[in-house]
Predicted model as a PDB file, atoms N, CA, C, CB and O in Angstrom, pLDDT in the B-factor column:
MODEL        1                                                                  
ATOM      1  N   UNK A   1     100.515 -81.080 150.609  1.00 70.00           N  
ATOM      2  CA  UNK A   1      99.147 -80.872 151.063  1.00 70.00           C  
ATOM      3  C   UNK A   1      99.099 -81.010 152.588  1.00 70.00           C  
ATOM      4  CB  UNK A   1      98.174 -81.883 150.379  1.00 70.00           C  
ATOM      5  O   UNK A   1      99.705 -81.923 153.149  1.00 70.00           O  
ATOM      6  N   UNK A   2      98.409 -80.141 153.229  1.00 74.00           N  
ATOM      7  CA  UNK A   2      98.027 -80.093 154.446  1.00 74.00           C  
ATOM      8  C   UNK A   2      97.194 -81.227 155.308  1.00 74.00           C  
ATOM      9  CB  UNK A   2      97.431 -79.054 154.397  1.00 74.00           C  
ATOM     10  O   UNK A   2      95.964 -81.274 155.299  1.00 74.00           O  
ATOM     11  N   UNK A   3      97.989 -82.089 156.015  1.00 90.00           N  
ATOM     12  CA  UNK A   3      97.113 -83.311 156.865  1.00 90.00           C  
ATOM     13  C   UNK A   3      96.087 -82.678 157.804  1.00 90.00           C  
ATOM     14  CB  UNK A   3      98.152 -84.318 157.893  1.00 90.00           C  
ATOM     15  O   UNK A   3      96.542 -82.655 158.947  1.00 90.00           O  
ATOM     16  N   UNK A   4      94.917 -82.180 157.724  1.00 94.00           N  
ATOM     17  CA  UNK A   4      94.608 -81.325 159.160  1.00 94.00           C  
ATOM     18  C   UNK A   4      94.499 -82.472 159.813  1.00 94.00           C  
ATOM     19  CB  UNK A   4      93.207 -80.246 159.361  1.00 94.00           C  
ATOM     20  O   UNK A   4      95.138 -82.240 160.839  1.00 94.00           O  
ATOM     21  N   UNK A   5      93.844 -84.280 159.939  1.00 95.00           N  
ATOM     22  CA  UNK A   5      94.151 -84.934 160.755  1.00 95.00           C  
ATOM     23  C   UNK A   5      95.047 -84.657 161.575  1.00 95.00           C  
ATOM     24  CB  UNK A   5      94.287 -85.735 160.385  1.00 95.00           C  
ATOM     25  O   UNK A   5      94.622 -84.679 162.730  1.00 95.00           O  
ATOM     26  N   UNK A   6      96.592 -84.288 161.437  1.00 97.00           N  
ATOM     27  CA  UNK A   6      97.546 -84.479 162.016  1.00 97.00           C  
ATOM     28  C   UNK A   6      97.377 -83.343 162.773  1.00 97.00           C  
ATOM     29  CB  UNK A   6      98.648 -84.723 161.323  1.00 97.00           C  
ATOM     30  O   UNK A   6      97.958 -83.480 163.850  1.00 97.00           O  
ATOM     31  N   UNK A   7      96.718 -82.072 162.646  1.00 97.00           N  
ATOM     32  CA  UNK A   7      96.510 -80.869 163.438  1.00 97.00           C  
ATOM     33  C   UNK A   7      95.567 -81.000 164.420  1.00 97.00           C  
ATOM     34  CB  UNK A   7      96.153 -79.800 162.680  1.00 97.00           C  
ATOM     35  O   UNK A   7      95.454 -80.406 165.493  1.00 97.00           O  
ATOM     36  N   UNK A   8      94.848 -81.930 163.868  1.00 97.00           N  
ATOM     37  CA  UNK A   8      93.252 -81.927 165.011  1.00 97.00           C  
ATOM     38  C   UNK A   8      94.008 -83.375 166.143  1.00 97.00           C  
ATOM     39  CB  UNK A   8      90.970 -82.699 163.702  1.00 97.00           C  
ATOM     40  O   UNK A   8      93.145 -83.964 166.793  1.00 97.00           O  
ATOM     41  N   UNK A   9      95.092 -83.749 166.292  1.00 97.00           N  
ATOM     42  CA  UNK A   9      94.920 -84.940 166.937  1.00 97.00           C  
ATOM     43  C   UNK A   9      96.191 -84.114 168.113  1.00 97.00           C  
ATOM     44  CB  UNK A   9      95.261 -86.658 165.867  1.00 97.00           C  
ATOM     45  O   UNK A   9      96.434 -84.281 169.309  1.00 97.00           O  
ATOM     46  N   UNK A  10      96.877 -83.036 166.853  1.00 98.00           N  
ATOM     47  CA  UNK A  10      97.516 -82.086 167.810  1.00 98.00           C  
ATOM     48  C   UNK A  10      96.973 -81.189 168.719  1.00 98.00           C  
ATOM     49  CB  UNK A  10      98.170 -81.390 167.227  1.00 98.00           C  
ATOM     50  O   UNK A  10      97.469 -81.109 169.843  1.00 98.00           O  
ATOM     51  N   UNK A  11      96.072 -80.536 168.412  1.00 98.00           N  
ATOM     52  CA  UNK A  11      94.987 -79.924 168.977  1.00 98.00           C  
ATOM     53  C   UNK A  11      94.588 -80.350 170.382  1.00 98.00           C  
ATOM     54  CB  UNK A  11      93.946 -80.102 168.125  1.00 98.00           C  
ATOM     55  O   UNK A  11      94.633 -79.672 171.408  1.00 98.00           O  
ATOM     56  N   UNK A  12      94.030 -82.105 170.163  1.00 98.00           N  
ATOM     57  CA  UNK A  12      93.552 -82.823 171.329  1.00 98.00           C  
ATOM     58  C   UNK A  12      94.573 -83.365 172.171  1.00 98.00           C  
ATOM     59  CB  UNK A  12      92.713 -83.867 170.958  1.00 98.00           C  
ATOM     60  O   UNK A  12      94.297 -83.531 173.359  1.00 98.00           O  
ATOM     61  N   UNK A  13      95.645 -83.651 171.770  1.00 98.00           N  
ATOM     62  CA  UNK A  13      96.922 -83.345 172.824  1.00 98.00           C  
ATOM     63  C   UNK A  13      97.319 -82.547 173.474  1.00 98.00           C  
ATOM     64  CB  UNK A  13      97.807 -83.363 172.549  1.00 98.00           C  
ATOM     65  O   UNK A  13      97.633 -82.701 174.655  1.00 98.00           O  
ATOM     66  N   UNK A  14      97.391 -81.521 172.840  1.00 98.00           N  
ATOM     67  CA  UNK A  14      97.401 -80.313 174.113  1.00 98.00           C  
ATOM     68  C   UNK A  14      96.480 -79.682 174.950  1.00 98.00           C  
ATOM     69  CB  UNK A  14      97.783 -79.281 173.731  1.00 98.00           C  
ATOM     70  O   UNK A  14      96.602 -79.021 175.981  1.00 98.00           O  
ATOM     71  N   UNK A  15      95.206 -80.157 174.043  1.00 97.00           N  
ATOM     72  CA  UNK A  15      94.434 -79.904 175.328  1.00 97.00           C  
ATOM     73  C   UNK A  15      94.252 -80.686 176.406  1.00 97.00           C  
ATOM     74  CB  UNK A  15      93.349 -79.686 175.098  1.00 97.00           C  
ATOM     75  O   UNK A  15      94.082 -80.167 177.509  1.00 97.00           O  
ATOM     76  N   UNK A  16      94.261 -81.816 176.267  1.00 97.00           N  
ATOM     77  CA  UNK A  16      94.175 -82.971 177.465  1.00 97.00           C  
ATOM     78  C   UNK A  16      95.286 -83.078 178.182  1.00 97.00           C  
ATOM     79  CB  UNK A  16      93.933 -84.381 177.005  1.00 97.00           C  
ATOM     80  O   UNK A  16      95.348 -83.509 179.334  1.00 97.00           O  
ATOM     81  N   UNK A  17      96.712 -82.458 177.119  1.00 96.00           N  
ATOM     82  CA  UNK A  17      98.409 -83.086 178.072  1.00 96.00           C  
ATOM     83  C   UNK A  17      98.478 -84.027 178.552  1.00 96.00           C  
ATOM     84  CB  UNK A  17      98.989 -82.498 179.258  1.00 96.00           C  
ATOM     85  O   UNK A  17      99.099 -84.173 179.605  1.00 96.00           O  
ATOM     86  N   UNK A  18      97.497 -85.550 177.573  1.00 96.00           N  
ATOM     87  CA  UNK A  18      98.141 -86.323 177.974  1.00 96.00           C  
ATOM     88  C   UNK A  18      97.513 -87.263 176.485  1.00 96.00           C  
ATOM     89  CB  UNK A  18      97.955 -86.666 179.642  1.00 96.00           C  
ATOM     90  O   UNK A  18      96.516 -87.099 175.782  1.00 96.00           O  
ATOM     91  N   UNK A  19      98.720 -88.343 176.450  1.00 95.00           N  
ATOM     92  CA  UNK A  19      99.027 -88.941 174.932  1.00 95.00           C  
ATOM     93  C   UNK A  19      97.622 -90.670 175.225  1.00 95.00           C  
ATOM     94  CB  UNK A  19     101.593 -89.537 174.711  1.00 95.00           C  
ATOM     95  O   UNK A  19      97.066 -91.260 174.298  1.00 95.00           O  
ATOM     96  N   UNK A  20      97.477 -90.967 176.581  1.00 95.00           N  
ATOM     97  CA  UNK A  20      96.051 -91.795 176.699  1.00 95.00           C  
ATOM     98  C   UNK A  20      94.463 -90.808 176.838  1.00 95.00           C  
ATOM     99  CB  UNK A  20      96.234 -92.804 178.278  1.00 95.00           C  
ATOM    100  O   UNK A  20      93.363 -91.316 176.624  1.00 95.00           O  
ATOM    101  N   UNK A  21      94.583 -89.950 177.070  1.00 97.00           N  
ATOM    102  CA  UNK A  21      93.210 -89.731 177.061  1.00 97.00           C  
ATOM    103  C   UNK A  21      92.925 -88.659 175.980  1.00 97.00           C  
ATOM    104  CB  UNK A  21      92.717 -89.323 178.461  1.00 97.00           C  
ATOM    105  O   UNK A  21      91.857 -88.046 175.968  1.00 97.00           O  
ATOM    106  N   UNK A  22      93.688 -88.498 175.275  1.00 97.00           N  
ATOM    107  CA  UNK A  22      93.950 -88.217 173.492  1.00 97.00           C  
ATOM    108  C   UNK A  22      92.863 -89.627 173.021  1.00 97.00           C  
ATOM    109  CB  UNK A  22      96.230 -88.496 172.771  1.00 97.00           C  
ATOM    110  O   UNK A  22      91.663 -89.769 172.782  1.00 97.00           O  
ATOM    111  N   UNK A  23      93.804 -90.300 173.053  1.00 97.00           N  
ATOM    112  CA  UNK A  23      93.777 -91.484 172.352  1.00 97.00           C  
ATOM    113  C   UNK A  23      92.032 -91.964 172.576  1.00 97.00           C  
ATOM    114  CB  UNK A  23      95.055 -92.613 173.030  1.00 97.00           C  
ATOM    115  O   UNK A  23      91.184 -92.328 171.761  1.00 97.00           O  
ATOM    116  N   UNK A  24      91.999 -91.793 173.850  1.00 98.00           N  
ATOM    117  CA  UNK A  24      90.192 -92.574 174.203  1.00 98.00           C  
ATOM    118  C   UNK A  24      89.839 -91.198 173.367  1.00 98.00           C  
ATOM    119  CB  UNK A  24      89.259 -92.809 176.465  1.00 98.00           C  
ATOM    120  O   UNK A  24      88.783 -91.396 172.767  1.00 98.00           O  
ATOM    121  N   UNK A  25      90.186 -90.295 173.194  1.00 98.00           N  
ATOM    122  CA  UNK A  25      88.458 -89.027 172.799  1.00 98.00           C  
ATOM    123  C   UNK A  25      88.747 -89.383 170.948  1.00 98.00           C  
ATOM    124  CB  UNK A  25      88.772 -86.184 173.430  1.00 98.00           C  
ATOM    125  O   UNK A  25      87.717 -89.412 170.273  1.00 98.00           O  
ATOM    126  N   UNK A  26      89.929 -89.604 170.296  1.00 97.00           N  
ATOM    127  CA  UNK A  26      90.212 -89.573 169.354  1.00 97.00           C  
ATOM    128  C   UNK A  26      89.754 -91.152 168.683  1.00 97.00           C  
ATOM    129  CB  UNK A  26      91.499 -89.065 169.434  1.00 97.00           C  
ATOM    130  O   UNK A  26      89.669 -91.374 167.475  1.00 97.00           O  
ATOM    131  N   UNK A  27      89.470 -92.233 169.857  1.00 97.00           N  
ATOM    132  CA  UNK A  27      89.406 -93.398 169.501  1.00 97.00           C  
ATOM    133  C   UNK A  27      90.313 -94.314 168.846  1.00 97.00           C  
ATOM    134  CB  UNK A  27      88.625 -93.353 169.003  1.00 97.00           C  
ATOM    135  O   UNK A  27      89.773 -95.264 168.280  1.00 97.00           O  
ATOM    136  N   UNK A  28      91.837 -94.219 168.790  1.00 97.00           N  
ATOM    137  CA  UNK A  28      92.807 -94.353 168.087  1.00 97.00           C  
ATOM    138  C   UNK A  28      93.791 -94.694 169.462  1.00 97.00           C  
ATOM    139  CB  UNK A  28      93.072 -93.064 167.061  1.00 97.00           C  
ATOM    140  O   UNK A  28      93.764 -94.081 170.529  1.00 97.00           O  
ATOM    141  N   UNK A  29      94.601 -95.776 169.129  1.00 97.00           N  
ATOM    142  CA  UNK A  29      95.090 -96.602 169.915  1.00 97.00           C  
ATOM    143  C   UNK A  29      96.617 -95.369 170.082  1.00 97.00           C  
ATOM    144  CB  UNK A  29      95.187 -98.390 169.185  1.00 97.00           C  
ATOM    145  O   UNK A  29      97.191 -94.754 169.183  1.00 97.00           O  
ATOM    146  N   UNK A  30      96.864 -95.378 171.434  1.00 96.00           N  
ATOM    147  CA  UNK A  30      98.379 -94.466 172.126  1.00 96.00           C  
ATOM    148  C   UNK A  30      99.390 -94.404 171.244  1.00 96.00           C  
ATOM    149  CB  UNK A  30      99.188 -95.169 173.478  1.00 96.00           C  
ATOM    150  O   UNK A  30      99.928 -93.316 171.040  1.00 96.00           O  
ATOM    151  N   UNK A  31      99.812 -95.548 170.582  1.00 97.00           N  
ATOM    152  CA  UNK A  31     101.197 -95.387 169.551  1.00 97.00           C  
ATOM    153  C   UNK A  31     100.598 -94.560 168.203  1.00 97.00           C  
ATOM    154  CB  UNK A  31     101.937 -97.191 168.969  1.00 97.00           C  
ATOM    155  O   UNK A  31     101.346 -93.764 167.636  1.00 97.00           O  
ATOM    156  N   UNK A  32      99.632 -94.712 167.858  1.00 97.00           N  
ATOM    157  CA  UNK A  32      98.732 -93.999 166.541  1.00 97.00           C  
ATOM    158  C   UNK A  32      98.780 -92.306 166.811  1.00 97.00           C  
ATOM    159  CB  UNK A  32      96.783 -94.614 166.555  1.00 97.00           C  
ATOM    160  O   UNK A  32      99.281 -91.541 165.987  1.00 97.00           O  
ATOM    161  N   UNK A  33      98.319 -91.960 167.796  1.00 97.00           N  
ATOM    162  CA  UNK A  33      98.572 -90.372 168.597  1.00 97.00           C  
ATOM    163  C   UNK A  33      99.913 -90.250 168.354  1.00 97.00           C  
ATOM    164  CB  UNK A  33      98.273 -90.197 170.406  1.00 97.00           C  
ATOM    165  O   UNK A  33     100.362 -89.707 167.345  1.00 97.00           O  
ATOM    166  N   UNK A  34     100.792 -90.886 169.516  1.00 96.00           N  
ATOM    167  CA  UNK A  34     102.195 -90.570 169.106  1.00 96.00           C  
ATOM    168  C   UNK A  34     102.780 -90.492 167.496  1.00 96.00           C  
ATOM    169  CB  UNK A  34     102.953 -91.609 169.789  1.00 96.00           C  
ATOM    170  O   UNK A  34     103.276 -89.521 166.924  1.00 96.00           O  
ATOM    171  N   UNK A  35     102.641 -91.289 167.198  1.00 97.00           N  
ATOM    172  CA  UNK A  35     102.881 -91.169 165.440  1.00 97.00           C  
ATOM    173  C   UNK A  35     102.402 -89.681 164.626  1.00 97.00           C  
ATOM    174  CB  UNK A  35     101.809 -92.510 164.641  1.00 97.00           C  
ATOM    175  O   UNK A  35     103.048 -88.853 163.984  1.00 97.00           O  
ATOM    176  N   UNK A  36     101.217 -89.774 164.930  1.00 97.00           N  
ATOM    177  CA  UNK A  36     100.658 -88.629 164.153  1.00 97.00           C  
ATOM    178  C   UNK A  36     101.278 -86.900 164.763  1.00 97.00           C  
ATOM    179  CB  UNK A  36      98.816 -88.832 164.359  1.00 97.00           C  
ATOM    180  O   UNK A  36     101.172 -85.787 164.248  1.00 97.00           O  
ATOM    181  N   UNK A  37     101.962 -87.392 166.132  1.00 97.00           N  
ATOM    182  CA  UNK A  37     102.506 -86.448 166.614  1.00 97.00           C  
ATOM    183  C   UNK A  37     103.971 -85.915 165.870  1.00 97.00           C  
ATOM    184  CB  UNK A  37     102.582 -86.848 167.927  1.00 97.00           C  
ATOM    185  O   UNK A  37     104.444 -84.912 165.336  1.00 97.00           O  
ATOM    186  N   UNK A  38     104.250 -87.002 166.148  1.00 97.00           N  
ATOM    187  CA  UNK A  38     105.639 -87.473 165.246  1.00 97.00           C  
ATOM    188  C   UNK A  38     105.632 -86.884 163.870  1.00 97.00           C  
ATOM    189  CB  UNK A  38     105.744 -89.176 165.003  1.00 97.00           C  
ATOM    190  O   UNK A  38     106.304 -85.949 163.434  1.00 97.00           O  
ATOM    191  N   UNK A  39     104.559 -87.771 163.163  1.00 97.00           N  
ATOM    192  CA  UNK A  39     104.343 -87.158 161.698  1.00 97.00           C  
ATOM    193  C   UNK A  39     104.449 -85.361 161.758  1.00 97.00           C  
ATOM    194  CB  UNK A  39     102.607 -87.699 161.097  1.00 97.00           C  
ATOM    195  O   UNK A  39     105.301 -84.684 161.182  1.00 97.00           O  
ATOM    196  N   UNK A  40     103.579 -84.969 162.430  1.00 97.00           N  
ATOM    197  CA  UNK A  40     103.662 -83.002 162.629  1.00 97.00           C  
ATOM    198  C   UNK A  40     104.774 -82.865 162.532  1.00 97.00           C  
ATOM    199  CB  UNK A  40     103.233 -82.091 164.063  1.00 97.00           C  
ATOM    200  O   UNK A  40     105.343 -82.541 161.490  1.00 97.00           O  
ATOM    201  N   UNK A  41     105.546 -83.185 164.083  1.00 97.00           N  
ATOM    202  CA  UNK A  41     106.914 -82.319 164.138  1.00 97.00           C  
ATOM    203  C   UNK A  41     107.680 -82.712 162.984  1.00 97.00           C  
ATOM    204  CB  UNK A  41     107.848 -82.560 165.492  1.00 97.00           C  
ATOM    205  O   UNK A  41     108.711 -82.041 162.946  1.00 97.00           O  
ATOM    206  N   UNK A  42     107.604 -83.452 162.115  1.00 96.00           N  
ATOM    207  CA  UNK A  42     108.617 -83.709 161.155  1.00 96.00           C  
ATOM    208  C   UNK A  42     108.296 -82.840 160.154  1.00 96.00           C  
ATOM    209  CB  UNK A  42     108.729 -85.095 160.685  1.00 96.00           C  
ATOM    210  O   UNK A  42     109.205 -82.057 159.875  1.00 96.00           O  
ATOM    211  N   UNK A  43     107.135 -82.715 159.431  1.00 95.00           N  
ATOM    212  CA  UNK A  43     106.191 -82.028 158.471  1.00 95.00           C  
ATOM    213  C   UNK A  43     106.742 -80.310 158.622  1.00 95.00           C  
ATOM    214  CB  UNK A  43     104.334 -82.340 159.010  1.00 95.00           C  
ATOM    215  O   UNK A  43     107.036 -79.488 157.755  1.00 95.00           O  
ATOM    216  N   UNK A  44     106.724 -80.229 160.055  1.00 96.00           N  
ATOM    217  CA  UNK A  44     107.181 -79.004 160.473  1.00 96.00           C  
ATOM    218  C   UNK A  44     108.372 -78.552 160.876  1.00 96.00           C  
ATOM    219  CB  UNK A  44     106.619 -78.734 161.223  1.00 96.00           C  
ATOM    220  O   UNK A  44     108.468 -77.401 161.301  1.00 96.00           O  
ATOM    221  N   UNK A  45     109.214 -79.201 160.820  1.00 97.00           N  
ATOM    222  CA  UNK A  45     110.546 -79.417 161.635  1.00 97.00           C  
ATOM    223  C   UNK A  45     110.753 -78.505 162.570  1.00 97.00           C  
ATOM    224  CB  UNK A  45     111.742 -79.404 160.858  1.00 97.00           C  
ATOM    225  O   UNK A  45     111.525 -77.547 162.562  1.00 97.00           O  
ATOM    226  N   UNK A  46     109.750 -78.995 163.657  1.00 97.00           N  
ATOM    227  CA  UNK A  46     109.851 -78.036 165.103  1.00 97.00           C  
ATOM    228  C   UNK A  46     109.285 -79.576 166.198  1.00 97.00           C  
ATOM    229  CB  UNK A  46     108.306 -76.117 165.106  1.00 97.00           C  
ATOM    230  O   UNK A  46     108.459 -80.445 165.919  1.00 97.00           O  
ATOM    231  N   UNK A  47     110.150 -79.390 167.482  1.00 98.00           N  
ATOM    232  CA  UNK A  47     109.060 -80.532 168.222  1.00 98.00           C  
ATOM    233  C   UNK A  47     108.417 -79.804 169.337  1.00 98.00           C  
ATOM    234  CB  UNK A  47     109.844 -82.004 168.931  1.00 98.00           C  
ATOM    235  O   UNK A  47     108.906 -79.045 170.173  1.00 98.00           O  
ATOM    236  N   UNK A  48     106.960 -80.297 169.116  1.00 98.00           N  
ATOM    237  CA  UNK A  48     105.908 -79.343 169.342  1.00 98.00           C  
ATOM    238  C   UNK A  48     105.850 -80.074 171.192  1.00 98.00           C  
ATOM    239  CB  UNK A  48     104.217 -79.533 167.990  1.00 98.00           C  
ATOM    240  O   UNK A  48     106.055 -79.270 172.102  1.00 98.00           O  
ATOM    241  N   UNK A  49     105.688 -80.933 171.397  1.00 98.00           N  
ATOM    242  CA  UNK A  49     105.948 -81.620 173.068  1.00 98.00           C  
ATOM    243  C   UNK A  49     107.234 -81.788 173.725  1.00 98.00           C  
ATOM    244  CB  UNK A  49     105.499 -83.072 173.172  1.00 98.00           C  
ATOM    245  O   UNK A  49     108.261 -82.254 173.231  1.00 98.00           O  
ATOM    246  N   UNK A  50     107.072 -81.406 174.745  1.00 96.00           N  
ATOM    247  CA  UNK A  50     107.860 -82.381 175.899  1.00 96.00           C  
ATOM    248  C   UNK A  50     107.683 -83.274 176.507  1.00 96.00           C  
ATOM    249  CB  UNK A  50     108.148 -82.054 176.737  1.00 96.00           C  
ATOM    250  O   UNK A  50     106.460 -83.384 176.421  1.00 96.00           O  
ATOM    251  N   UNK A  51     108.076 -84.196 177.212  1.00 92.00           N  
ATOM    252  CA  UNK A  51     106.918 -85.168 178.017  1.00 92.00           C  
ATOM    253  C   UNK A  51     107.844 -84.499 179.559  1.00 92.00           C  
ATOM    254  CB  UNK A  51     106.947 -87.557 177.568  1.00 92.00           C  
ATOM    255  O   UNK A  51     108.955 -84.066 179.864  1.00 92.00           O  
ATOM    256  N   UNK A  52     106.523 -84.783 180.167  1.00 90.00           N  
ATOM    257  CA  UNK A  52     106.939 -84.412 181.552  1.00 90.00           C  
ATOM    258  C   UNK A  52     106.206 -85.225 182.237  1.00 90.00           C  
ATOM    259  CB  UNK A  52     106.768 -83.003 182.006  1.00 90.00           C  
ATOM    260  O   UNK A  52     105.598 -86.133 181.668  1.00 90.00           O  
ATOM    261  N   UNK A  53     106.125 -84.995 183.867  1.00 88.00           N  
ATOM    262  CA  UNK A  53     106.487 -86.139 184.893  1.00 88.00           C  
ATOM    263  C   UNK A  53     104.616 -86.375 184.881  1.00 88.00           C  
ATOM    264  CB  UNK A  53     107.555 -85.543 186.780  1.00 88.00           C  
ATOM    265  O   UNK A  53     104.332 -87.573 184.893  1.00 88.00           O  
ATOM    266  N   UNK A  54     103.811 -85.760 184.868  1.00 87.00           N  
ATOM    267  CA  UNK A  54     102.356 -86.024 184.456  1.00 87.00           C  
ATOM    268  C   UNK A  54     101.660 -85.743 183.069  1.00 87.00           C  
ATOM    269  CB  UNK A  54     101.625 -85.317 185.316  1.00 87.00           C  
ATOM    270  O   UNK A  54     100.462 -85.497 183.213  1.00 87.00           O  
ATOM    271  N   UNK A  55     101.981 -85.724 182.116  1.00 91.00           N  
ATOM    272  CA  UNK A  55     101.542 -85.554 180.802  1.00 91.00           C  
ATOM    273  C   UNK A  55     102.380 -84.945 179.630  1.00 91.00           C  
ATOM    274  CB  UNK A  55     100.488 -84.846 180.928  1.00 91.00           C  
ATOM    275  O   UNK A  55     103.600 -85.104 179.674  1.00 91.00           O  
ATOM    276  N   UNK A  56     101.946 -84.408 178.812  1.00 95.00           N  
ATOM    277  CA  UNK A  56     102.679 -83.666 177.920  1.00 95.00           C  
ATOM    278  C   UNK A  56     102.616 -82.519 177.346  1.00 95.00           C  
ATOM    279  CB  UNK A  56     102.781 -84.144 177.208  1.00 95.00           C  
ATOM    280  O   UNK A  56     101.839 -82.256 176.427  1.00 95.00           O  
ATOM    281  N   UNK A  57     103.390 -81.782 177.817  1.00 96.00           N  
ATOM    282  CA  UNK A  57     103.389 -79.979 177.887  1.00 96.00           C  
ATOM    283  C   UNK A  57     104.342 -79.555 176.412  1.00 96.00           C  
ATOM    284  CB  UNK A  57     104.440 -79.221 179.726  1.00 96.00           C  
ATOM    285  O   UNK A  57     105.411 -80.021 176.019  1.00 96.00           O  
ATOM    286  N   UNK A  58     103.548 -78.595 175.882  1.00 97.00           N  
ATOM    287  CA  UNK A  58     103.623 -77.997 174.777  1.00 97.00           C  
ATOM    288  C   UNK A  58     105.107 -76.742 174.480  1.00 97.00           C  
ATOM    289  CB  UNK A  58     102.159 -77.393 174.773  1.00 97.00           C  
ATOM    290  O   UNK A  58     105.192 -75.717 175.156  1.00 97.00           O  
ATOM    291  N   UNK A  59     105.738 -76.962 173.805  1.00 98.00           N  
ATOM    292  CA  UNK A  59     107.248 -76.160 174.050  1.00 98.00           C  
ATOM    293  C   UNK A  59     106.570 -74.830 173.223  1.00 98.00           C  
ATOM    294  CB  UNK A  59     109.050 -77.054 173.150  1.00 98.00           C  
ATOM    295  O   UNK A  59     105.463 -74.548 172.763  1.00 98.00           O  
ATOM    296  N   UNK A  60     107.953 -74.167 173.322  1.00 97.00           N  
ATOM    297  CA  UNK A  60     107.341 -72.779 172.730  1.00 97.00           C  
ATOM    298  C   UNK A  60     106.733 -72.575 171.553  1.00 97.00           C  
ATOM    299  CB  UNK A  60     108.204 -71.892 172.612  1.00 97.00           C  
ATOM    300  O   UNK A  60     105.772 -71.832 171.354  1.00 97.00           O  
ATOM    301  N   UNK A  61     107.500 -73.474 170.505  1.00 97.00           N  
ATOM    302  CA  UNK A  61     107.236 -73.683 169.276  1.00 97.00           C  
ATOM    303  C   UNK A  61     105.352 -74.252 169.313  1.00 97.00           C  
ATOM    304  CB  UNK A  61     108.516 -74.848 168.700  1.00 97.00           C  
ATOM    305  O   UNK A  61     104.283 -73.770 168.937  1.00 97.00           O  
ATOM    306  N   UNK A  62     105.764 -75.403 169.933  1.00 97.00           N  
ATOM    307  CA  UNK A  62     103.994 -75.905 170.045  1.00 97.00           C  
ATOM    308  C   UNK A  62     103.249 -74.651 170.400  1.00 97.00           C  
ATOM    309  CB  UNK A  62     103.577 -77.186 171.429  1.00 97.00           C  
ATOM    310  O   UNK A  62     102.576 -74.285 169.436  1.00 97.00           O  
ATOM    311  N   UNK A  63     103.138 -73.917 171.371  1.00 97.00           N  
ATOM    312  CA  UNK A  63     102.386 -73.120 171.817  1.00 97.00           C  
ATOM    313  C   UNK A  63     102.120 -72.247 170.849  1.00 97.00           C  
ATOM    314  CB  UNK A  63     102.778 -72.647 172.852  1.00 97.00           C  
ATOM    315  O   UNK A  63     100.961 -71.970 170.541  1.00 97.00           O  
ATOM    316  N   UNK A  64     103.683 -71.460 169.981  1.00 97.00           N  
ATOM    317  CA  UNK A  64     102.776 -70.551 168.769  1.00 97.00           C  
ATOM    318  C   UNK A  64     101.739 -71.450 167.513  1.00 97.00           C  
ATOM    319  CB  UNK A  64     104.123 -69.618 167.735  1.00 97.00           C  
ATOM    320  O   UNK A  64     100.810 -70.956 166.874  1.00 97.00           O  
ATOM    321  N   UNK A  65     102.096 -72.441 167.458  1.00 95.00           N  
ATOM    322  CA  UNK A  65     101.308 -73.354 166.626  1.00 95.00           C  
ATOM    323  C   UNK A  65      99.915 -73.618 167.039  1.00 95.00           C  
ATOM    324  CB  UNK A  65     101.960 -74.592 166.550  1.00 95.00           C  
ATOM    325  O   UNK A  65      99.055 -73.692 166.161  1.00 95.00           O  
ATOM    326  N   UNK A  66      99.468 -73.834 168.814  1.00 96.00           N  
ATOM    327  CA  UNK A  66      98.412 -74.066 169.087  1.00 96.00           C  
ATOM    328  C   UNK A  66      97.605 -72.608 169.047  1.00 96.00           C  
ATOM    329  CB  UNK A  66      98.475 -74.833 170.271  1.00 96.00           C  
ATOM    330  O   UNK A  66      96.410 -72.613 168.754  1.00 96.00           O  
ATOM    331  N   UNK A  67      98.268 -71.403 169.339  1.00 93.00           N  
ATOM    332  CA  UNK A  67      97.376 -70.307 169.335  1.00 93.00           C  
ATOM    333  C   UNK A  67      97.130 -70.010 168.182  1.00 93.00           C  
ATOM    334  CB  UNK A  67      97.737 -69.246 169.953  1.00 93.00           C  
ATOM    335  O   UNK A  67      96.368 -69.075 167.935  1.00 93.00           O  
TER     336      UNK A  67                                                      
ENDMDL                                                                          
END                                                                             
């Protein structure tokens, strides 16, 4: 069965590109985001982030997933 939680928290990660101010709009503490991030790429076996030097940018795979 389909978590959409785990899609909508993906969703708000890439739009913000960043894993704290996810967390404040989602209300869910930074390691909880990461997890649920975690949970996706596994569900999917693709990893949908990179982390980079100011936030977290979406790899190719993420990107066909977010469009």
């Amino acid at each position: 069965m389909v978590n959409l939680e785990l899609y909508r928290v993906f969703k708000i990660v890439a739009d913000e590109e960043n894993l704290t101010k996810a967390s404040e709009i989602l209300s869910i503490s930074q390691p909880a985001v990461t997890k649920h991030i975690h949970n996706l790429e596994n569900e999917l076996n693709v990893k949908l982030f990179t982390r980079a030097r100011y936030g977290m940018v979406l790899t190719e795979d993420g990107q066909k997933i977010y469009s």
